[in-house]
CHARMM-style PDB file with segment names, atoms N, HN, CA, C and O in Angstrom:
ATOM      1  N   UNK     1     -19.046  -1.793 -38.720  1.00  0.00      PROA
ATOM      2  CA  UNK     1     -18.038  -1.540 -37.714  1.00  0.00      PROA
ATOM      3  C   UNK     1     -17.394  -2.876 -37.328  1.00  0.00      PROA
ATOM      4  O   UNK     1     -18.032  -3.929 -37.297  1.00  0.00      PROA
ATOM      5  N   UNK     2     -15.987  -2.761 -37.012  1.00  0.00      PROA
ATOM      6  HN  UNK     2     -15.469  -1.906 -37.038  1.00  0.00      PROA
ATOM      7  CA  UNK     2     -15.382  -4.374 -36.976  1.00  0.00      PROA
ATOM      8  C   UNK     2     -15.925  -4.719 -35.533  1.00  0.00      PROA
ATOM      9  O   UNK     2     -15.918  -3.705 -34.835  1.00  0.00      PROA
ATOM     10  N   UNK     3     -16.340  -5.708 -34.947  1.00  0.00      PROA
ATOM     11  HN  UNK     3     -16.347  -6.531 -35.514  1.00  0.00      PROA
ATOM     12  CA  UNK     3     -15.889  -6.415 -33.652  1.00  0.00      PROA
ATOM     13  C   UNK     3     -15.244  -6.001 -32.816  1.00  0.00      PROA
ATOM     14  O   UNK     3     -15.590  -5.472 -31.760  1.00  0.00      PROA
ATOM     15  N   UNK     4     -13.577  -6.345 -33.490  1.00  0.00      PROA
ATOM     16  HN  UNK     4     -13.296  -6.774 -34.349  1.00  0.00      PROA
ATOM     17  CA  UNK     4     -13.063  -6.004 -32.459  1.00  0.00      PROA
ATOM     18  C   UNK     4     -12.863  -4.402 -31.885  1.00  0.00      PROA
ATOM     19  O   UNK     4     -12.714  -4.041 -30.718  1.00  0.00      PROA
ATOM     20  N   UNK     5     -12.905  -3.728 -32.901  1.00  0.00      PROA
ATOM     21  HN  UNK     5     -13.026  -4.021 -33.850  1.00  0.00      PROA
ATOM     22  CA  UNK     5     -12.965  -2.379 -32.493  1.00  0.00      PROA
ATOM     23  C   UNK     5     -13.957  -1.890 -31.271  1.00  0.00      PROA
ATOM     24  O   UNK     5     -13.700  -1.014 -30.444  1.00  0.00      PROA
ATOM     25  N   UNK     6     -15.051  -2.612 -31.362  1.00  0.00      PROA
ATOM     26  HN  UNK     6     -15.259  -3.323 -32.034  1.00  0.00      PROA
ATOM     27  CA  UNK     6     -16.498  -2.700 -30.571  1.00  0.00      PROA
ATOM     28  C   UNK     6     -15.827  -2.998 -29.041  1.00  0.00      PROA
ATOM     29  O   UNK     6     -15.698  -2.374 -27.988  1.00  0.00      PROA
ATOM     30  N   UNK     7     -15.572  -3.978 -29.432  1.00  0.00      PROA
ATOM     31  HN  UNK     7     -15.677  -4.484 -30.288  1.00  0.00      PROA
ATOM     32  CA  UNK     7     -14.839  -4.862 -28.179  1.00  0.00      PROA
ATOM     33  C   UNK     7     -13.923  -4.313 -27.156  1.00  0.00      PROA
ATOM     34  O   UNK     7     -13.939  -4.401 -25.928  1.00  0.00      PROA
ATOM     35  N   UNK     8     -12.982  -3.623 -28.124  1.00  0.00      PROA
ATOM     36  HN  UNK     8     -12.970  -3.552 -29.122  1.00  0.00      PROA
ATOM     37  CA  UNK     8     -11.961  -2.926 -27.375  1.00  0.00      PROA
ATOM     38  C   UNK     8     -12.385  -1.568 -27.001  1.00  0.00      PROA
ATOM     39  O   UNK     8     -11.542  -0.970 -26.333  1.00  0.00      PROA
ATOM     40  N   UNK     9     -13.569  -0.865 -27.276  1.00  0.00      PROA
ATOM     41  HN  UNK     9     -14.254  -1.351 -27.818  1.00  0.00      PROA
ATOM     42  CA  UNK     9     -14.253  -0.091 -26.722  1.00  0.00      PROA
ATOM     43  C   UNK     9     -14.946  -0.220 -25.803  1.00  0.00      PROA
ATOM     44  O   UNK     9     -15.013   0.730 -25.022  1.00  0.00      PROA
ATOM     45  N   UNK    10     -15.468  -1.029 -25.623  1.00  0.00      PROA
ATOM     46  HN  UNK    10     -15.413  -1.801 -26.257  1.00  0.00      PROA
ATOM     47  CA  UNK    10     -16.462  -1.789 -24.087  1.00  0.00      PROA
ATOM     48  C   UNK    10     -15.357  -2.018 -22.842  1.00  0.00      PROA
ATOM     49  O   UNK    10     -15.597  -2.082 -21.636  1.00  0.00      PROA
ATOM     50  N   UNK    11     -13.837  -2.139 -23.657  1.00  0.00      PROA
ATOM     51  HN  UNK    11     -13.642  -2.088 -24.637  1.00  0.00      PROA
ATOM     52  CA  UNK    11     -12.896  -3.041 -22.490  1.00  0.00      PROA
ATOM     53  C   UNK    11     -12.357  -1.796 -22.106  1.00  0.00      PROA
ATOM     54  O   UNK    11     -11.959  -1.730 -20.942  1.00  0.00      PROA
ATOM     55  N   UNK    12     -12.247  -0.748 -22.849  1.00  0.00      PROA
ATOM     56  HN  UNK    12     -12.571  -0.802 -23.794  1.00  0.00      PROA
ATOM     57  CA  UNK    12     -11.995   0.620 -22.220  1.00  0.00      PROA
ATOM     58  C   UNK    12     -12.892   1.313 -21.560  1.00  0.00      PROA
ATOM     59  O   UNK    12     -12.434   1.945 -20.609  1.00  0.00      PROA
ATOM     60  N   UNK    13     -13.835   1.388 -21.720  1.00  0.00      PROA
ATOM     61  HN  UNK    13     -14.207   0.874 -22.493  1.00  0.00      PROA
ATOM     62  CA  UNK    13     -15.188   1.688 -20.736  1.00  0.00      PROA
ATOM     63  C   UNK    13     -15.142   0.969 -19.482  1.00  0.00      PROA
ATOM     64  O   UNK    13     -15.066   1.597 -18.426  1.00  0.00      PROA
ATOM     65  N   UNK    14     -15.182  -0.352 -19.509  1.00  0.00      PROA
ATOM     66  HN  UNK    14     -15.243  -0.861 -20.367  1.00  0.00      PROA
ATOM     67  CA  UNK    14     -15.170  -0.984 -17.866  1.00  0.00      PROA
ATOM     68  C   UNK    14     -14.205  -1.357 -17.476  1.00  0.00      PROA
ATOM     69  O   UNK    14     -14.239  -2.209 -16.588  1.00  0.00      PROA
ATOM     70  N   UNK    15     -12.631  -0.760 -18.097  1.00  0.00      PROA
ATOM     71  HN  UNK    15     -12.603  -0.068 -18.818  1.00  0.00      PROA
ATOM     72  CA  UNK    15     -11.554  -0.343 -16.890  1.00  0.00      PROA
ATOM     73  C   UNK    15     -11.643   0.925 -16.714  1.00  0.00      PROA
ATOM     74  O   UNK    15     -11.236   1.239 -15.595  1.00  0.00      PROA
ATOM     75  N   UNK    16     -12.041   1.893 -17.406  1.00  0.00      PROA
ATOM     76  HN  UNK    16     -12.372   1.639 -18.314  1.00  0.00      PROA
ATOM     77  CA  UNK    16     -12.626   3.287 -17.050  1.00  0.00      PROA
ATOM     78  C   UNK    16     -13.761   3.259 -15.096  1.00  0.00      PROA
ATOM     79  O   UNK    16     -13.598   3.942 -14.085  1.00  0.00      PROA
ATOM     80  N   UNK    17     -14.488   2.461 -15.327  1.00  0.00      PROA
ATOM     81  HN  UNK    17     -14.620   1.906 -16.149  1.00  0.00      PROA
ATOM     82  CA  UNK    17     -15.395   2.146 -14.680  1.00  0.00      PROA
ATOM     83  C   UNK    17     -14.636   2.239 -13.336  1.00  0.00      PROA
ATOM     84  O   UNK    17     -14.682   3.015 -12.381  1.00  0.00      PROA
ATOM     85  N   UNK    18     -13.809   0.965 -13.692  1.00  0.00      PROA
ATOM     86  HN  UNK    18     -13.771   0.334 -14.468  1.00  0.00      PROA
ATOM     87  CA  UNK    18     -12.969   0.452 -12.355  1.00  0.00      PROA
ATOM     88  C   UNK    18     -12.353   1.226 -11.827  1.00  0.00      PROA
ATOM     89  O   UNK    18     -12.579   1.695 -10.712  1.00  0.00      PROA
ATOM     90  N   UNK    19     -11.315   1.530 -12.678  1.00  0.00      PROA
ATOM     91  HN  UNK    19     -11.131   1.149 -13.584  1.00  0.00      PROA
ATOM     92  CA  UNK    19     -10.759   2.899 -12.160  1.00  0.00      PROA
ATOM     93  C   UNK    19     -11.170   3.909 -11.340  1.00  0.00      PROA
ATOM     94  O   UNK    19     -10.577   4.355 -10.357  1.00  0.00      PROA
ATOM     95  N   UNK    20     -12.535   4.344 -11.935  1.00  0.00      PROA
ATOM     96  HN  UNK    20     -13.017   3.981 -12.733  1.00  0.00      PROA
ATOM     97  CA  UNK    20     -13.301   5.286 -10.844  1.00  0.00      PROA
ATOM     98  C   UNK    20     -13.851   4.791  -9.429  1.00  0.00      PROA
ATOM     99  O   UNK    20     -14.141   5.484  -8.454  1.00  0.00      PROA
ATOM    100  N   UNK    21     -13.917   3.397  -9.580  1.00  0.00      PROA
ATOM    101  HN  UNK    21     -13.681   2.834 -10.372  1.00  0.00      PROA
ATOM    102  CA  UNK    21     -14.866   3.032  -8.400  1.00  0.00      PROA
ATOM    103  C   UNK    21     -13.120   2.463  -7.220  1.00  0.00      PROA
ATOM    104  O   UNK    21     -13.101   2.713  -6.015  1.00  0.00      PROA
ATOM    105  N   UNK    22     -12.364   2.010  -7.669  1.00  0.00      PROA
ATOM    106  HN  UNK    22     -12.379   1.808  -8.648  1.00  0.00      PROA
ATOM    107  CA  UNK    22     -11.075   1.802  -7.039  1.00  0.00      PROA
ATOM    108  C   UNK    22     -10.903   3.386  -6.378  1.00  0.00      PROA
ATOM    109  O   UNK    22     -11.102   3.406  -5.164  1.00  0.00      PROA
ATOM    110  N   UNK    23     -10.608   4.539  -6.918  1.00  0.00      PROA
ATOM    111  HN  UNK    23     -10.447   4.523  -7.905  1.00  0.00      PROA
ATOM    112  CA  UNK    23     -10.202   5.707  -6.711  1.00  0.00      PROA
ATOM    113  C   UNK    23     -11.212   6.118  -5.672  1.00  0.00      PROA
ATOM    114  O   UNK    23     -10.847   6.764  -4.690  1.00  0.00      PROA
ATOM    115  N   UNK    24     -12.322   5.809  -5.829  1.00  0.00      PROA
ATOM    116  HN  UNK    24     -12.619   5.284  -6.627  1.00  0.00      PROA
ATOM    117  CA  UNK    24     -13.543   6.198  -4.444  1.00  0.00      PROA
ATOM    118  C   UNK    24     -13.540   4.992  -3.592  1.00  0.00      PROA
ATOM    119  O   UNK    24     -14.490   5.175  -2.831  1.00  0.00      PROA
ATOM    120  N   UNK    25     -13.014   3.904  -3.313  1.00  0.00      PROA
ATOM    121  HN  UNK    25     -12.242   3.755  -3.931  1.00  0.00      PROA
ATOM    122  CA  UNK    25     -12.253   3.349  -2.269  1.00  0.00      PROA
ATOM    123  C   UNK    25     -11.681   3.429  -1.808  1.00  0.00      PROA
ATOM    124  O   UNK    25     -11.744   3.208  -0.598  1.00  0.00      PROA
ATOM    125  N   UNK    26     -10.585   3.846  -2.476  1.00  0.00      PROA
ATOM    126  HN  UNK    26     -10.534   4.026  -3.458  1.00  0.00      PROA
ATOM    127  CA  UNK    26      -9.338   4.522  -1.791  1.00  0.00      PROA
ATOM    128  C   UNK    26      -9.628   5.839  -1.056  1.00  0.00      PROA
ATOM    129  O   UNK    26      -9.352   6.030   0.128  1.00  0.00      PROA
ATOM    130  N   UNK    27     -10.228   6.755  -1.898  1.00  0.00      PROA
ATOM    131  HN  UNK    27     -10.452   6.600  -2.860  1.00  0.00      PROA
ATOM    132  CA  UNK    27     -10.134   8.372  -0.710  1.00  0.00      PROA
ATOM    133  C   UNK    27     -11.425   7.538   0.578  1.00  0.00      PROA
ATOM    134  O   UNK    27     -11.176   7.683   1.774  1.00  0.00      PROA
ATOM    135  N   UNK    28     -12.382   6.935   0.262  1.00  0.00      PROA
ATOM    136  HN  UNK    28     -12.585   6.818  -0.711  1.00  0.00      PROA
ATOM    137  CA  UNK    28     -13.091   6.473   1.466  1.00  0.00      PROA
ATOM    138  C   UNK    28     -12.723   5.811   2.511  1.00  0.00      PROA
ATOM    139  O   UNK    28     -13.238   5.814   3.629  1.00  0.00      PROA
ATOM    140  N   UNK    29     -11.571   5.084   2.023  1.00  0.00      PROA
ATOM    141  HN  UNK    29     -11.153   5.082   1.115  1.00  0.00      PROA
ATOM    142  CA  UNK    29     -10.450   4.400   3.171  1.00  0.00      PROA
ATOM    143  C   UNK    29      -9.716   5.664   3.722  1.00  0.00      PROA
ATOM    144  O   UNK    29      -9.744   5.955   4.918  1.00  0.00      PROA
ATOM    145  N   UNK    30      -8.958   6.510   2.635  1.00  0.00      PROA
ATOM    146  HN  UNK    30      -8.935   6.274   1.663  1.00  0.00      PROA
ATOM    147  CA  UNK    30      -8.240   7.610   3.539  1.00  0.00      PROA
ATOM    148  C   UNK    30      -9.149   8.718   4.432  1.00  0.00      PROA
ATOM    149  O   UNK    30      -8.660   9.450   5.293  1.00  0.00      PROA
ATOM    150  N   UNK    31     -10.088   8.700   4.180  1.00  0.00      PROA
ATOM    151  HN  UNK    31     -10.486   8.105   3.480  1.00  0.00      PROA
ATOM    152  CA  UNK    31     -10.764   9.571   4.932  1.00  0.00      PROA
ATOM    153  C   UNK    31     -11.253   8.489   6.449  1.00  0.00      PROA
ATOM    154  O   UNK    31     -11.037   9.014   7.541  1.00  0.00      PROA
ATOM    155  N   UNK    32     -11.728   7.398   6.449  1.00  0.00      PROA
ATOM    156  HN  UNK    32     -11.903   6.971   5.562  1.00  0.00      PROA
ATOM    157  CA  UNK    32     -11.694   6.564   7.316  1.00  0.00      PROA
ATOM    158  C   UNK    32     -10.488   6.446   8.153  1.00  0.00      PROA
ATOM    159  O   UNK    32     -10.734   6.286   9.348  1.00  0.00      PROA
ATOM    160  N   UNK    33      -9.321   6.482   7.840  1.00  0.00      PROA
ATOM    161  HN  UNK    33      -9.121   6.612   6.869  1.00  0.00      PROA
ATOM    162  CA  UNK    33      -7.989   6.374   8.703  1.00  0.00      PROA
ATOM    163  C   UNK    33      -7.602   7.322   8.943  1.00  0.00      PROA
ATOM    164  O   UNK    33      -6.570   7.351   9.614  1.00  0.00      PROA
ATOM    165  N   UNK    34      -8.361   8.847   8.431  1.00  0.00      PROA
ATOM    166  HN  UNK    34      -9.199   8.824   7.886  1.00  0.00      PROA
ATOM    167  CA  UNK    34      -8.107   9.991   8.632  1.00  0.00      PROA
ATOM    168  C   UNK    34      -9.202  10.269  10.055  1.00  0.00      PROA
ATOM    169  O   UNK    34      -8.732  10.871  11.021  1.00  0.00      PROA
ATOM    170  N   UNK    35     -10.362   9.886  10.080  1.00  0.00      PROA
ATOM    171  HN  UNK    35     -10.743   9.397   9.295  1.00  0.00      PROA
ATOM    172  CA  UNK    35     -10.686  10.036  11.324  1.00  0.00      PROA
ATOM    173  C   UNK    35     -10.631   9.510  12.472  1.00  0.00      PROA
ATOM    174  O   UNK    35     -10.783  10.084  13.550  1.00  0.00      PROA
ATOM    175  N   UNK    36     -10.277   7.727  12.160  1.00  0.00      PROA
ATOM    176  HN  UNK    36     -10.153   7.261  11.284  1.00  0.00      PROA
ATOM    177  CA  UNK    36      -9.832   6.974  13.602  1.00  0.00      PROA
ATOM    178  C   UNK    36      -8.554   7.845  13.684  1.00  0.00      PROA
ATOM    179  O   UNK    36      -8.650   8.393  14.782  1.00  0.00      PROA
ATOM    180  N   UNK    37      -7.597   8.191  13.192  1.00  0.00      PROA
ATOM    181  HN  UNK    37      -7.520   7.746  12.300  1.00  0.00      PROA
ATOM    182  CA  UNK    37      -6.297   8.944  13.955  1.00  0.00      PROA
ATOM    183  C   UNK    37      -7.010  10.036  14.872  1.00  0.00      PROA
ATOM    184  O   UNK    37      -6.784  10.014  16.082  1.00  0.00      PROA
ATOM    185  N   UNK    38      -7.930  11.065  14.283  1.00  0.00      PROA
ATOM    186  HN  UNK    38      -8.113  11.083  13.300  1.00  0.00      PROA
ATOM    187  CA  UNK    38      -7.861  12.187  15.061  1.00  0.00      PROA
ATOM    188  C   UNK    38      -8.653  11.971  16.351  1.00  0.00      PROA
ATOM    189  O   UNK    38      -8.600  12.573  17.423  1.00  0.00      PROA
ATOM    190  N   UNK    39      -9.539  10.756  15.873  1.00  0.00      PROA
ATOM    191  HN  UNK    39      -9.582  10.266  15.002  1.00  0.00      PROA
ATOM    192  CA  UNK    39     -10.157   9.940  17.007  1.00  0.00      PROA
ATOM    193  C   UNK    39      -9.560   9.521  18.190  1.00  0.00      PROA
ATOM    194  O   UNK    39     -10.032   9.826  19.285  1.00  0.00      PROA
ATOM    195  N   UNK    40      -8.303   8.675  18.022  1.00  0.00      PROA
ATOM    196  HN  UNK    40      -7.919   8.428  17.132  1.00  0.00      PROA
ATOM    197  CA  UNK    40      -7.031   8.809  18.786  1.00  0.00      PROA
ATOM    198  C   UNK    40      -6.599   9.663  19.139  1.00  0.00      PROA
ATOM    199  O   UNK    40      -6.338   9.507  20.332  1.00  0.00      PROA
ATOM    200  N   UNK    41      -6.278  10.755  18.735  1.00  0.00      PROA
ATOM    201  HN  UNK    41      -6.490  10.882  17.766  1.00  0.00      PROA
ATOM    202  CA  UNK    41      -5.990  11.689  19.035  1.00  0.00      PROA
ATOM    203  C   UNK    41      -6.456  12.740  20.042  1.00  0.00      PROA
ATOM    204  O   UNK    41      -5.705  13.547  20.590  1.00  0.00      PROA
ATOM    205  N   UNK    42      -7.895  12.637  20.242  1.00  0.00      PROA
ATOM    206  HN  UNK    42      -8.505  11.982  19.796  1.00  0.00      PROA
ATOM    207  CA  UNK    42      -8.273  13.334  20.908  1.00  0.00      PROA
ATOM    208  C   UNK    42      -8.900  12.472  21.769  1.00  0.00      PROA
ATOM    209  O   UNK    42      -9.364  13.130  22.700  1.00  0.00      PROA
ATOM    210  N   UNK    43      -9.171  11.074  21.910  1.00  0.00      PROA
ATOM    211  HN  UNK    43      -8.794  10.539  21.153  1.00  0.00      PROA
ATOM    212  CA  UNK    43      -9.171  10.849  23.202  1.00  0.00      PROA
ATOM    213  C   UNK    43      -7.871  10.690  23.959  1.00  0.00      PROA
ATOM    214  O   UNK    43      -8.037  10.787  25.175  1.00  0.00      PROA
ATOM    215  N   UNK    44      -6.827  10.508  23.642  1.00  0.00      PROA
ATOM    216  HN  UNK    44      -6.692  10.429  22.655  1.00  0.00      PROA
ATOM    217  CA  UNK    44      -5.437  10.966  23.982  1.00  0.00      PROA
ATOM    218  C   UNK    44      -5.595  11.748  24.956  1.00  0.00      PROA
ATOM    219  O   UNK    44      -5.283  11.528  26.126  1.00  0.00      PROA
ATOM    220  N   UNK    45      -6.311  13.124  24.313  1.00  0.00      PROA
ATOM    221  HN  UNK    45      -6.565  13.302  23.362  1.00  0.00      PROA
ATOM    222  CA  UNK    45      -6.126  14.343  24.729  1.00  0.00      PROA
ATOM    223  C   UNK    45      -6.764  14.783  25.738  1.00  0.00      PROA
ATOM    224  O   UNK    45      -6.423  15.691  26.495  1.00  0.00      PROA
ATOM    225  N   UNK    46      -7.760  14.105  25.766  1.00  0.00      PROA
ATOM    226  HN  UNK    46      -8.036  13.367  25.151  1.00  0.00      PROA
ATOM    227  CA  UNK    46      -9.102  13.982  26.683  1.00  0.00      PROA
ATOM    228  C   UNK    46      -8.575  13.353  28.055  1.00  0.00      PROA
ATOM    229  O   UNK    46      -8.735  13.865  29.163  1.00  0.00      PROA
ATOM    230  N   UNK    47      -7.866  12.057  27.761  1.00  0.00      PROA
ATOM    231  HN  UNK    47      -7.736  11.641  26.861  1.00  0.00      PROA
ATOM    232  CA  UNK    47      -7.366  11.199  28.646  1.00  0.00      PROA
ATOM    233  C   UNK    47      -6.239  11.674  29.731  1.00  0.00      PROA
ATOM    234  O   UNK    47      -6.214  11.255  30.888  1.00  0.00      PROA
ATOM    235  N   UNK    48      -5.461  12.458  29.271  1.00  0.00      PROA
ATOM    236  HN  UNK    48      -5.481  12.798  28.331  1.00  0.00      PROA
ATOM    237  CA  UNK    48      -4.604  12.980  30.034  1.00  0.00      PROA
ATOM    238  C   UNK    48      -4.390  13.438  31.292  1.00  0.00      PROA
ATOM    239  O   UNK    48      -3.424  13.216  32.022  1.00  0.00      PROA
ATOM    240  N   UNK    49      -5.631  14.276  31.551  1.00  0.00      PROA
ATOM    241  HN  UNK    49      -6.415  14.456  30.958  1.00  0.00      PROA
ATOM    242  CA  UNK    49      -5.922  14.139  32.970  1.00  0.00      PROA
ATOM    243  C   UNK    49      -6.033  13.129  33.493  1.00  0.00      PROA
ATOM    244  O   UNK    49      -5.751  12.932  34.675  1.00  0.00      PROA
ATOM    245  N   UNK    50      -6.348  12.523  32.923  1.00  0.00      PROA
ATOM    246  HN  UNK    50      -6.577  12.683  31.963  1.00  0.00      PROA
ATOM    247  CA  UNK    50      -7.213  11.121  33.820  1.00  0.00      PROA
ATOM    248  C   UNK    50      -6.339  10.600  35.238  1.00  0.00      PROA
ATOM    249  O   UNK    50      -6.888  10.523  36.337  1.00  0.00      PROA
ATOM    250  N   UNK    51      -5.275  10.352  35.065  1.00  0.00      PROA
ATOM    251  HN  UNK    51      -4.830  10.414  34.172  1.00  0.00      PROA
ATOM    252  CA  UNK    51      -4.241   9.720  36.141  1.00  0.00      PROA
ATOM    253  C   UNK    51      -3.893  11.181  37.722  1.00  0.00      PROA
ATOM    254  O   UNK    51      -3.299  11.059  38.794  1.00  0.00      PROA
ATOM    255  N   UNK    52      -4.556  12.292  37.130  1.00  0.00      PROA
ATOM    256  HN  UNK    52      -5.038  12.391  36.260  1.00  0.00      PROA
ATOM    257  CA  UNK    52      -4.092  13.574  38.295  1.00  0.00      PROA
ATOM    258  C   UNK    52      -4.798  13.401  39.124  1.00  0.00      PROA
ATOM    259  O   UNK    52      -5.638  12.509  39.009  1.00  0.00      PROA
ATOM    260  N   UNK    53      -4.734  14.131  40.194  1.00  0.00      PROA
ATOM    261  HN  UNK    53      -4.052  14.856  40.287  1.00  0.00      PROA
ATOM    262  CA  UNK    53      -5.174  13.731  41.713  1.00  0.00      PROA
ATOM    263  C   UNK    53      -6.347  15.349  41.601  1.00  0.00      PROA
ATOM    264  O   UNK    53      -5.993  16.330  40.948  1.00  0.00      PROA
ATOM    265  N   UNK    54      -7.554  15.301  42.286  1.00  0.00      PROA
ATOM    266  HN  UNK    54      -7.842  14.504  42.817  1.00  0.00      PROA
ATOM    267  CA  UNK    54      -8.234  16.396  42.084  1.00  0.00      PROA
ATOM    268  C   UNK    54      -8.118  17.651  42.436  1.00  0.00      PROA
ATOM    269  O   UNK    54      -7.568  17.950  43.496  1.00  0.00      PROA
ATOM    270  N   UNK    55      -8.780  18.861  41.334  1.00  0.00      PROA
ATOM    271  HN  UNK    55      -9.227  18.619  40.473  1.00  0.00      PROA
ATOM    272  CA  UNK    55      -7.646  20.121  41.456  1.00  0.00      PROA
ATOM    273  C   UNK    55      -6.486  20.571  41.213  1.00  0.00      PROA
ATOM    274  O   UNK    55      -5.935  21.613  41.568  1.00  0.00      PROA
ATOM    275  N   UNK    56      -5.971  19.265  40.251  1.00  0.00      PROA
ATOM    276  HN  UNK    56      -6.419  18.418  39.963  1.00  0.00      PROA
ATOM    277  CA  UNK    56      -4.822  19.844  39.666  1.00  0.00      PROA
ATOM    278  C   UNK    56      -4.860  19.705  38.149  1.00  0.00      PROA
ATOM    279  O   UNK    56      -5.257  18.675  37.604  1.00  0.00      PROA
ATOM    280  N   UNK    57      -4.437  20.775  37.490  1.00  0.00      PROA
ATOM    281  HN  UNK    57      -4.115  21.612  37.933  1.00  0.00      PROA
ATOM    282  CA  UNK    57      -4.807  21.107  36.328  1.00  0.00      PROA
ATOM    283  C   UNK    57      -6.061  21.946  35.995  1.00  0.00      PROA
ATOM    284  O   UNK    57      -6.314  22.155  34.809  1.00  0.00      PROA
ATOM    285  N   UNK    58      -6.900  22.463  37.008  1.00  0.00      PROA
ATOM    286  HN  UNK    58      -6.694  22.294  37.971  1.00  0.00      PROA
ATOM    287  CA  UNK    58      -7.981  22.978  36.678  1.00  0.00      PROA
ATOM    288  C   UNK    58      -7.816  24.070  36.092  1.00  0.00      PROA
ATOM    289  O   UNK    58      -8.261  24.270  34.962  1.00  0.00      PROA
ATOM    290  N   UNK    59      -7.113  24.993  36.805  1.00  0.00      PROA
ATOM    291  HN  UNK    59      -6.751  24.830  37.723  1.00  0.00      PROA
ATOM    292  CA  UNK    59      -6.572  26.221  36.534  1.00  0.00      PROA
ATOM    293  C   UNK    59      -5.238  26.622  36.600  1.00  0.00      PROA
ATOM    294  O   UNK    59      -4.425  26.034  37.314  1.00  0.00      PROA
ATOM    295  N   UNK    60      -4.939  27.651  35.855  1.00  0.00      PROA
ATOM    296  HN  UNK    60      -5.599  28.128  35.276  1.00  0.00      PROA
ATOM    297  CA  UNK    60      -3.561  27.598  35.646  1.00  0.00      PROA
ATOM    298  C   UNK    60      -3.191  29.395  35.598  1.00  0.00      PROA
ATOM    299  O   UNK    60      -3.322  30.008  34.538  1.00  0.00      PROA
ATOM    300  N   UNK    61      -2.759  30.045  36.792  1.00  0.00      PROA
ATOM    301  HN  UNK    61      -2.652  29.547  37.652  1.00  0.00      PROA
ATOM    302  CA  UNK    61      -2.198  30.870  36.985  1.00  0.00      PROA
ATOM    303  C   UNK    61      -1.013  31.149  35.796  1.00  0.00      PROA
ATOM    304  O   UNK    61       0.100  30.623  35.785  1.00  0.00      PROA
ATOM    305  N   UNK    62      -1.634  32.283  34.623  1.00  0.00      PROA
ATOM    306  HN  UNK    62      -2.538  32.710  34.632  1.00  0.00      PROA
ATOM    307  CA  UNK    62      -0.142  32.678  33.421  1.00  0.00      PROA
ATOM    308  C   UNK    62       0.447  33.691  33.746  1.00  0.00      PROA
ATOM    309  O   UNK    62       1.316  34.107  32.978  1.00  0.00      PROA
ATOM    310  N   UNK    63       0.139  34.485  35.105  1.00  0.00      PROA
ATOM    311  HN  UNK    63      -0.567  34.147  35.728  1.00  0.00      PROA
ATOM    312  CA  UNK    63       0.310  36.335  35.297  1.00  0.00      PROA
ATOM    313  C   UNK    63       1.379  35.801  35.931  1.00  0.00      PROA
ATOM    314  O   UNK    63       1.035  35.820  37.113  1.00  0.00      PROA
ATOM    315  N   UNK    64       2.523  35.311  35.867  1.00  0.00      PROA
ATOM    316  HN  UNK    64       2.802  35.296  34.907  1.00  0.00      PROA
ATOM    317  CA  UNK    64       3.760  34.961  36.742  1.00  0.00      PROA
ATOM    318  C   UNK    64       4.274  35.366  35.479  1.00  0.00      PROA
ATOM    319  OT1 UNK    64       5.490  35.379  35.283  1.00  0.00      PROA
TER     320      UNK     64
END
């Protein structure tokens, strides 16, 4: 078997490699920036009251 043929088979294997391990960095980053947002997000949501004076917002009369 030649060398280089050898060679250039090994060099396709460990950018194969890379490839896979780059691609599971990446969705592990997007899933990471996927939960600090909703993280934000819901203390946002949480927070909102925060600034009301007490008893308001507790309940909310919809039969009008």
């Amino acid at each position: 078997m030649d060398m280089a043929l050898v060679a250039s088979a090994l060099a396709m294997q460990a950018g194969n490699t890379q490839s896979q391990i780059g691609a599971t960095i990446m969705k592990s980053n997007a899933e990471m920036e996927k939960s600090t947002v909703l993280t934000l997000l819901g203390a946002a949501q949480q927070s909102s009251q925060a600034n009301l004076a007490a008893g308001i917002g507790g309940q909310v009369d919809i039969a009008a």
